[in-house]
VOBA-1610 file (N, C-alpha, C; in pm, whole numbers, padded with zeros to 5 digits, always signed):
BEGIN
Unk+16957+12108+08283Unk+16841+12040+08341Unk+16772+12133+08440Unk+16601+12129+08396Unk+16551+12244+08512Unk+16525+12173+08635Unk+16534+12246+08744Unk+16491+12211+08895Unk+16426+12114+08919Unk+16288+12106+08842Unk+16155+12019+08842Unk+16211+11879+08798Unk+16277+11858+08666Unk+16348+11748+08649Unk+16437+11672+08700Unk+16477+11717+08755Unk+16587+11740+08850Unk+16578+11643+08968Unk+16426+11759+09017Unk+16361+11693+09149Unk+16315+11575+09134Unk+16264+11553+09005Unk+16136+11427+08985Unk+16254+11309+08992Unk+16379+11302+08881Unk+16510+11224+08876Unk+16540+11138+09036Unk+16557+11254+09109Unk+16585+11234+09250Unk+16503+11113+09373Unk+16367+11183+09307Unk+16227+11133+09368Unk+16219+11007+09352Unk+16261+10940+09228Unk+16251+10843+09125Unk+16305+10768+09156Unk+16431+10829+09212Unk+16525+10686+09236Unk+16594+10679+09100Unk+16605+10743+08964Unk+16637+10748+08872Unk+16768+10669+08859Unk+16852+10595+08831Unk+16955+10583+08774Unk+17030+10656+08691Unk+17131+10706+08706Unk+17201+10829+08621Unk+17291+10775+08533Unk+17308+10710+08394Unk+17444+10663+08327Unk+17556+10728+08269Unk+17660+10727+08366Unk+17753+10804+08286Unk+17868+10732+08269Unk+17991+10811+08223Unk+18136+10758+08209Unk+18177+10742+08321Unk+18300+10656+08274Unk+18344+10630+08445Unk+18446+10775+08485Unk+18396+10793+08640Unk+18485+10923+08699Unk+18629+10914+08659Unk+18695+11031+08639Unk+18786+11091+08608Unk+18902+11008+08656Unk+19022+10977+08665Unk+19107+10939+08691Unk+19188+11028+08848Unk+19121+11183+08847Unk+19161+11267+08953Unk+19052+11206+09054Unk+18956+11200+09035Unk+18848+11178+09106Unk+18868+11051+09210Unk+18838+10941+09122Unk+18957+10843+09176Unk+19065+10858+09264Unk+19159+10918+09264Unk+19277+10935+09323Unk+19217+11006+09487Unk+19156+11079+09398Unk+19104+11156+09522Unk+19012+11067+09652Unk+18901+11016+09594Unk+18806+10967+09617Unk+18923+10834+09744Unk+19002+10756+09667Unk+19098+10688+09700Unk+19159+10714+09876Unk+19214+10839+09864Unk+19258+10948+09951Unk+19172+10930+10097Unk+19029+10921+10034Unk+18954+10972+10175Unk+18931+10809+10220Unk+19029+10695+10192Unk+18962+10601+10279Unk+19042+10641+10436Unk+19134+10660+10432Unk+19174+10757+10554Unk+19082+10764+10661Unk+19148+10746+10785Unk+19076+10810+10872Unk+19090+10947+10925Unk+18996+11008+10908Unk+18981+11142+10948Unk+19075+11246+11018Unk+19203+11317+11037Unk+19248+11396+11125Unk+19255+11503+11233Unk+19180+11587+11095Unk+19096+11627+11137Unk+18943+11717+11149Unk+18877+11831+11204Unk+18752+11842+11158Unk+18773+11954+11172Unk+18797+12082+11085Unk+18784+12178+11045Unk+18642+12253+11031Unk+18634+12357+11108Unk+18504+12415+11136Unk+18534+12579+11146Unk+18408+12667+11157Unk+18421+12799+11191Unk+18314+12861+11277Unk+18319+12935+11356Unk+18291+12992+11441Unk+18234+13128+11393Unk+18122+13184+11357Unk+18084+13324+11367Unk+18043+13386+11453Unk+18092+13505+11531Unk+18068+13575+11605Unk+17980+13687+11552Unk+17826+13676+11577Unk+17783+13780+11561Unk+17754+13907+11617Unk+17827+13921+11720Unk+17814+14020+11819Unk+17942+14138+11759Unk+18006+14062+11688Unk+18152+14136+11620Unk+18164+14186+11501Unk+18020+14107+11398Unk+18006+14140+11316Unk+17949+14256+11264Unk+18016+14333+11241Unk+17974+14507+11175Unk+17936+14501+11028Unk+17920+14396+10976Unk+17869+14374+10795Unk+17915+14456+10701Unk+18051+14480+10694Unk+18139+14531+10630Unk+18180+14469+10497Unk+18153+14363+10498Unk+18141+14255+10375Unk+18354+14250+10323Unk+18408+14301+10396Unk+18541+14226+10364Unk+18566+14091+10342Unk+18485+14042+10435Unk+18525+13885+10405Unk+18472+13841+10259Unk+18403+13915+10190Unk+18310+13873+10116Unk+18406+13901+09990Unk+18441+14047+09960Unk+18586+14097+09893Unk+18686+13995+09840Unk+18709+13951+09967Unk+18855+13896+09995Unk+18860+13715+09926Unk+18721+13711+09949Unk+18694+13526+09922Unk+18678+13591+09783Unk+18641+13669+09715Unk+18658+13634+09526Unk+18709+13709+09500Unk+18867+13782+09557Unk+18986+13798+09502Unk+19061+13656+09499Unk+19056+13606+09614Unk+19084+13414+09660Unk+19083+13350+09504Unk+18945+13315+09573Unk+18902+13231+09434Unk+18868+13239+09338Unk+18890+13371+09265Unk+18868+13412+09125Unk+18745+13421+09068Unk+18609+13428+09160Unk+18510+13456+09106Unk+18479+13579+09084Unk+18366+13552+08991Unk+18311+13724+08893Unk+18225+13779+09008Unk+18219+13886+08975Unk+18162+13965+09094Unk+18040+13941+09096Unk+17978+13888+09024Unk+17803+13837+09113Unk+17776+13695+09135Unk+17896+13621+09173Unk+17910+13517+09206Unk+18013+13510+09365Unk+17925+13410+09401Unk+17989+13470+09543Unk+17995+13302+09634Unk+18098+13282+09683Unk+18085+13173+09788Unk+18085+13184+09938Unk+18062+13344+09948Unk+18012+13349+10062Unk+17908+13532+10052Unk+17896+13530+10142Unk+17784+13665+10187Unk+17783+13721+10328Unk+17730+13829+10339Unk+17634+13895+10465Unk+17525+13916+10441Unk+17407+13860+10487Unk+17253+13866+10475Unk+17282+13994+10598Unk+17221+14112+10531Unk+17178+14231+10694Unk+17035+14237+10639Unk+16962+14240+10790Unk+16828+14243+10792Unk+16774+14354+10892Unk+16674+14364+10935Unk+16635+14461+11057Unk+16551+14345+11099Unk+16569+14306+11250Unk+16470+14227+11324Unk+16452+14298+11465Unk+16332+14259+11548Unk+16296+14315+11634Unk+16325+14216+11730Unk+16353+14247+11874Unk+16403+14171+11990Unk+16337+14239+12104Unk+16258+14201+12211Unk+16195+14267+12306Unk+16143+14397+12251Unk+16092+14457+12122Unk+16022+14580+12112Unk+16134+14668+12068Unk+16258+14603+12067Unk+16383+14724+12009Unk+16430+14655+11856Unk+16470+14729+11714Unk+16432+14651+11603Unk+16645+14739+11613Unk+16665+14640+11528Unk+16834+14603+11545Unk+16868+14543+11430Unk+17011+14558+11350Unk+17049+14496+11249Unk+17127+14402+11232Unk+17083+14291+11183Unk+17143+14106+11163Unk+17235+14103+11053Unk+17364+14128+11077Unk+17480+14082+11009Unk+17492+13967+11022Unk+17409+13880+10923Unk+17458+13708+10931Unk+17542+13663+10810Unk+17677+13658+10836Unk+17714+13608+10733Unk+17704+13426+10656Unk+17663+13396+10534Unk+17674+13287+10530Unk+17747+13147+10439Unk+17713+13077+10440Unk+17837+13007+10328Unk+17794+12893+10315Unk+17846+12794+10281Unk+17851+12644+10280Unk+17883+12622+10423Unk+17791+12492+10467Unk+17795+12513+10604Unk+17884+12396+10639Unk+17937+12304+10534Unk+18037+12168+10588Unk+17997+12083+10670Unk+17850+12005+10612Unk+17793+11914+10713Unk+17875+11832+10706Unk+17853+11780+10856Unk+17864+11634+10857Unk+17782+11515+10840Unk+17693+11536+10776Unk+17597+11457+10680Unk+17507+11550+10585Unk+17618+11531+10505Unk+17561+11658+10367Unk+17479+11577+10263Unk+17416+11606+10227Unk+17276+11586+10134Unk+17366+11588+10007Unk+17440+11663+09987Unk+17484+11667+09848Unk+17556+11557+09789Unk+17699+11530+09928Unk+17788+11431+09826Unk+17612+11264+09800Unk+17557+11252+09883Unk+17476+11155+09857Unk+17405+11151+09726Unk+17393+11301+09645Unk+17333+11271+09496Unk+17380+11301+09347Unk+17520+11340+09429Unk+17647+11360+09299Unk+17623+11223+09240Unk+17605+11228+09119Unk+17609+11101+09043Unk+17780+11100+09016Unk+17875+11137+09004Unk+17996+11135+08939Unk+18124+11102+09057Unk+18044+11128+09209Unk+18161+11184+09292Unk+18252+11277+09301Unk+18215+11388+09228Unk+18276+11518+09225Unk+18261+11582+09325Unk+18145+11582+09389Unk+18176+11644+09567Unk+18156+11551+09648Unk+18279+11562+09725Unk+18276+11443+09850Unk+18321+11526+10000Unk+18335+11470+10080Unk+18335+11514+10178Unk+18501+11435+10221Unk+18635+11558+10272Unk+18733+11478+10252Unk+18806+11421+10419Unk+18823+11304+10372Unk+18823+11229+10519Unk+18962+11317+10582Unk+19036+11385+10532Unk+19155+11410+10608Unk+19147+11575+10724Unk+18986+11622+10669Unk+18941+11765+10753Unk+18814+11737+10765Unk+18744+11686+10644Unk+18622+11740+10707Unk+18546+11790+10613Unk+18627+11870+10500Unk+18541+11956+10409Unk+18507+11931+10332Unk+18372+11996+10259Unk+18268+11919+10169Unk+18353+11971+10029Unk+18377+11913+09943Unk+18453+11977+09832Unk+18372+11994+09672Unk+18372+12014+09577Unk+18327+12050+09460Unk+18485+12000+09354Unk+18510+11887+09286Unk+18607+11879+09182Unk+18527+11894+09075Unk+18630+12007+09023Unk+18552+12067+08891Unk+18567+11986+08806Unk+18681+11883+08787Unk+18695+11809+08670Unk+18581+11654+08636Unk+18554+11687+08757Unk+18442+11572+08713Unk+18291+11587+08777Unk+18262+11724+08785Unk+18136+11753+08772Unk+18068+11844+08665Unk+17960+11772+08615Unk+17847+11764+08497Unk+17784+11872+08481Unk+17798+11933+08622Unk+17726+12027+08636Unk+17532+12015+08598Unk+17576+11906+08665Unk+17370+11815+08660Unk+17264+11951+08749Unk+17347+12001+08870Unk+17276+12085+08978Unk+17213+11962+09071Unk+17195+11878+09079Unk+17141+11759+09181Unk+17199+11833+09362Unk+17341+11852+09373Unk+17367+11889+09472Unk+17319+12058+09491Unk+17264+12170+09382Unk+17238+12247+09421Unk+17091+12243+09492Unk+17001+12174+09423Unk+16882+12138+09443Unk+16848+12098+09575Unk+16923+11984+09619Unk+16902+11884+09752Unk+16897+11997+09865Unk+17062+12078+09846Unk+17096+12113+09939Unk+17012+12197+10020Unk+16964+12206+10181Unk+16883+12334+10222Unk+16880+12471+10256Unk+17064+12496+10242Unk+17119+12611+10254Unk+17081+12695+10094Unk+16941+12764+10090Unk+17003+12804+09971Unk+17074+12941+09891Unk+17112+12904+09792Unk+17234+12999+09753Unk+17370+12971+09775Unk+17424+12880+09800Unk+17546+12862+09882Unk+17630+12794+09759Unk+17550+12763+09670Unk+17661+12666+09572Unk+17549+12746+09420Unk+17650+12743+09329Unk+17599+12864+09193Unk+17727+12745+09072Unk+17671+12779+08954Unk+17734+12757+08863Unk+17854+12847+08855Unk+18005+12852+08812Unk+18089+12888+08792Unk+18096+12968+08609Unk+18102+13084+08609Unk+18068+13075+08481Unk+18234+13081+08427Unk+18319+13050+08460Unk+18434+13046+08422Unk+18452+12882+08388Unk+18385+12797+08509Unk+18463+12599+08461Unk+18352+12572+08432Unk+18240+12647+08416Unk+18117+12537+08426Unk+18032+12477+08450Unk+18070+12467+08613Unk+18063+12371+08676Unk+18030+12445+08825Unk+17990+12334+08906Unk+17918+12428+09054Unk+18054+12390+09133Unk+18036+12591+09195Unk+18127+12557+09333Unk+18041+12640+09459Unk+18147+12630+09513Unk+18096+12683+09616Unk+18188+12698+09751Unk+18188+12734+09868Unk+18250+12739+09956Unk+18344+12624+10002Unk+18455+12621+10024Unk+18549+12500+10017Unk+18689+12513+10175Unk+18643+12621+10255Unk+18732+12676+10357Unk+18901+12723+10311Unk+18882+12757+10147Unk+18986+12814+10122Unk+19098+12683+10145Unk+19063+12571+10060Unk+19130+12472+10090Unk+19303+12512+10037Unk+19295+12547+09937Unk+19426+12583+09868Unk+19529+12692+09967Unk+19441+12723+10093Unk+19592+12820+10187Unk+19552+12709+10315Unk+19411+12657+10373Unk+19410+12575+10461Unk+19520+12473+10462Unk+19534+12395+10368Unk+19605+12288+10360Unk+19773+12296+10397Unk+19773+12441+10376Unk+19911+12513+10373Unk+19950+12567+10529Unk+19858+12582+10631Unk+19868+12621+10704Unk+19772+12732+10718Unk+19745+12782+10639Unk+19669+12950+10639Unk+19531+12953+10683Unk+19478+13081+10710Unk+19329+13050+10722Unk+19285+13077+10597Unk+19160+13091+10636Unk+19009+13098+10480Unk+19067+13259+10507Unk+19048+13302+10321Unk+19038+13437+10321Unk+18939+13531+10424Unk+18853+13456+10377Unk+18721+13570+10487Unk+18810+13616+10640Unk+18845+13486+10711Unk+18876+13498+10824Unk+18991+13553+10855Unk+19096+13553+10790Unk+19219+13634+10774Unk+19162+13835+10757Unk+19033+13810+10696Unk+19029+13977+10661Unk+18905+14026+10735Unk+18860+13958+10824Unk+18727+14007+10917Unk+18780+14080+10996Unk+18723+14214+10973Unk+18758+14330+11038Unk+18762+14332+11221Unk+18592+14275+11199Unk+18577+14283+11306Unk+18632+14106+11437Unk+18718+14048+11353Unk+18712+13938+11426Unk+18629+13835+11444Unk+18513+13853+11366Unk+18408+13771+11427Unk+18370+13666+11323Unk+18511+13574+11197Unk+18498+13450+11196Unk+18633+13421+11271Unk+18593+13273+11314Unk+18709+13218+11374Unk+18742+13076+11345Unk+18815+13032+11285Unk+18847+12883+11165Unk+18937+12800+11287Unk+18963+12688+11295Unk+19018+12601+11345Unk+18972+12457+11367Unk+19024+12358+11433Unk+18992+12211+11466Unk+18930+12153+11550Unk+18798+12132+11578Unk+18743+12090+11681Unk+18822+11966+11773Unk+18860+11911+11631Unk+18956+11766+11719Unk+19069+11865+11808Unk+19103+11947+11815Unk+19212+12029+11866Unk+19153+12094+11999Unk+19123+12031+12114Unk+19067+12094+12267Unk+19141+12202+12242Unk+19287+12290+12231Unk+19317+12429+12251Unk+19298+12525+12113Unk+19298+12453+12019Unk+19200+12572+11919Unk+19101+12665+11908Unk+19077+12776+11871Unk+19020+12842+11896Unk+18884+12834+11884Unk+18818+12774+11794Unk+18715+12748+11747Unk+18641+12646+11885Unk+18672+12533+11967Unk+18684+12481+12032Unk+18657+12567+12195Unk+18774+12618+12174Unk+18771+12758+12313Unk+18619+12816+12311Unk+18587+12842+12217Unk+18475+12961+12203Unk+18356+12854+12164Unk+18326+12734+12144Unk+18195+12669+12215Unk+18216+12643+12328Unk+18322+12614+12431Unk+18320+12569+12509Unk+18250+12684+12626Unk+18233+12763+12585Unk+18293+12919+12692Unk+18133+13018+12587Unk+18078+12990+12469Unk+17956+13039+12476Unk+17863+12946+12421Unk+17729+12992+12386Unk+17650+12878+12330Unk+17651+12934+12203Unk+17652+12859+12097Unk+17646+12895+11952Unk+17517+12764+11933Unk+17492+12855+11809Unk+17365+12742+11725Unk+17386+12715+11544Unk+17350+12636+11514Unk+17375+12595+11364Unk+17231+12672+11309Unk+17260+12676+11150Unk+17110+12695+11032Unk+17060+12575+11082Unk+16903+12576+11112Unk+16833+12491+11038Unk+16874+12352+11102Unk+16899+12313+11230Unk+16945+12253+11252Unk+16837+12122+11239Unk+16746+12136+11247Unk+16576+12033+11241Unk+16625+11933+11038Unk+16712+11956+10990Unk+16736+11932+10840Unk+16842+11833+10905Unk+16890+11784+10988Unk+17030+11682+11048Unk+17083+11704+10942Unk+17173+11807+10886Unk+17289+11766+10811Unk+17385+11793+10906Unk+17374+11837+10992Unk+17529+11851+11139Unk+17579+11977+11040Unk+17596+12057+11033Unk+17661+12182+10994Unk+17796+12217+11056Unk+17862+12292+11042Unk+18038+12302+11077Unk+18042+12423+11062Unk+17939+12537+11055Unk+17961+12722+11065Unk+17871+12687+11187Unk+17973+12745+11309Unk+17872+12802+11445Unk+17828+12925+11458Unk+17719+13000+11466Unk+17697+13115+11505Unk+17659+13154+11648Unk+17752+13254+11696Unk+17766+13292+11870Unk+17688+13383+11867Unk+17530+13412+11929Unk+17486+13579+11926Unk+17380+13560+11864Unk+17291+13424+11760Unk+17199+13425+11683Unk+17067+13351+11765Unk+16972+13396+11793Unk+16843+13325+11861Unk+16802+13230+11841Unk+16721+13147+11861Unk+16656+13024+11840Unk+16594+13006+11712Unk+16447+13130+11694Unk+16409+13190+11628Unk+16499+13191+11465Unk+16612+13330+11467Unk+16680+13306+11372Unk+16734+13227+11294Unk+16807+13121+11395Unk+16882+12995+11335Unk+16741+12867+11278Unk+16623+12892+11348Unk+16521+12803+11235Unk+16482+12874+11121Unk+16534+12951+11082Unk+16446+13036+10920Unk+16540+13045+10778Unk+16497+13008+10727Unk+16557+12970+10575Unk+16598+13072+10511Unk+16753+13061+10526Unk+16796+13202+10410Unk+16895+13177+10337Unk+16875+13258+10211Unk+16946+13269+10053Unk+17059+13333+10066Unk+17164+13317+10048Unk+17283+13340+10011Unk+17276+13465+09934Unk+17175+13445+09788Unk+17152+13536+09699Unk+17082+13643+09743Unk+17008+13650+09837Unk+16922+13762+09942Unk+17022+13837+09962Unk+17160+13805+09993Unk+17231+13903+10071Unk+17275+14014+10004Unk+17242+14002+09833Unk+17337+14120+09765Unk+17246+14248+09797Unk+17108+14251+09853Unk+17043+14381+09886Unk+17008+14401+10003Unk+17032+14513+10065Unk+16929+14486+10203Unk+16788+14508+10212Unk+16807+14460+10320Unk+16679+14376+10330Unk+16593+14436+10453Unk+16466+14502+10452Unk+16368+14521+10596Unk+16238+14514+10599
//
C-alpha cells in the first residue's frame, strides 16, 4: 500500500477488516494489563559524542539486520553557533513515546507499548506490514520494512538483553559514553542522575508524543527540526 493510500485510509476513519490477532499477540497484549514497573529511557550526551557510529555497528550485529537497514543512526551535520560552524553528531532512533502515534493505528496490535517498561514494540508475527505506523509516525526513518520477516521494525531498546539485565547494544559499545539507558522510575539510575544535574531536550517536542531519548548539549533550535534517520547514511553540509 502506497503512502497516499495509506494517508487517505487514516484520514477516513477507514475501518480495516482483518483476522483475528495472533494468539502471541493476545498473550502479549494480555501481559500489558499490568501496571507499569517500570520506564525505561536513554539519555544522549552530545557533548561525548565523537560520531564514530559504533553504536550503529553493534545494533545490526544485535539484531540481525542487513546493512542498509538500520534501527538506529548518527545524523553529522555542520551547523553554525555564534558565527563558529561545528559538527552535530546526533544520534537517532525510535524515540519510545509516551503517547506514540503508532500503537493508535496498528490495525492488528502488533505494536504496542509494553506496560511492564515502557517500550514501544513491533511483533513481527502479527504485523501486515500495512506501514500505517510508518506513515503516522514524526520521527522519520526510524521504523523500515525488514527484508528478512517482512514486516516493520525498528528500534526496541534491545529488549532481548534489556529484559535480561543488559544494556541496548549501542550503549554497551559507545565509545565515547555518551548513550546512557536506565529507569526514570529509579531516582539513583543513571539516566535520572543526568536530568536531574543537566537540561536535556526531546525531537520535536511541539508533536506531544512525550519521547524517552533525552538529548544533553542539543539547542532549542535543533531539537525543533525534522530529521531522517535515512539522512544519516551521508554526510551532510
Amino acid at each position: 500500500m502506497d503512502r497516499r493510500k495509506a494517508i487517505k485510509l487514516l484520514a477516513g476513519g477507514t475501518t480495516v477488516s482483518l483476522v483475528s490477532a495472533s494468539p502471541v499477540i493476545a498473550s502479549v497484549v494480555a501481559s500489558n494489563s499490568e501496571q507499569e514497573n517500570k520506564k525505561l529511557a536513554m539519555v544522549i550526551d552530545l557533548r561525548r559524542c565523537n560520531g564514530c557510529k559504533a553504536c550503529v555497528t553493534a545494533c545490526g550485529h544485535e539484531n540481525g539486520n542487513e546493512p542498509d537497514e538500520h534501527r538506529t543512526q548518527v545524523l553529522q551535520s555542520s551547523t553554525e553557533i555564534n558565527g563558529k560552524e561545528y559538527v552535530l553528531n546526533l544520534p537517532l532512533l525510535c524515540n519510545q513515546c509516551d503517547n506514540p502515534v503508532c500503537t493508535k493505528v496498528c490495525p492488528t496490535g502488533a505494536t504496542f507499548k509494553r506496560k511492564e517498561d515502557g517500550i514501544v514494540v513491533v511483533d513481527s508475527t502479527g504485523c501486515i506490514d500495512c506501514n500505517f505506523c510508518v506513515y503516522t509516525c514524526p520521527y522519520d526513518g526510524v521504523r523500515f520494512t525488514n527484508s528478512k520477516t517482512g514486516t516493520v521494525d525498528k528500534c526496541n531498546f534491545c529488549i532481548q538483553r534489556t529484559s535480561k539485565g543488559f544494556l541496548p547494544a549501542c550503549v554497551e559499545t559507545c565509545t565515547g559514553g555518551a548513550r546512557v539507558f536506565g529507569d526514570l522510575k529509579d531516582p539513583d539510575s543513571d539516566v535520572s542522575k543526568l536530568l536531574k544535574k543537566h537540561e536535556a531536550l526531546v525531537l520535536q517536542s511541539d508533536k506531544n508524543t512525550q519521547p524517552n531519548v533525552y538529548y544533553i548539549g542539543l539547542t532549542d533550535t535543533e531539537s525543533d527540526q525534522p530529521y531522517n534517520l535515512n539522512s544519516a547514511l551521508t554526510w551532510q553540509r
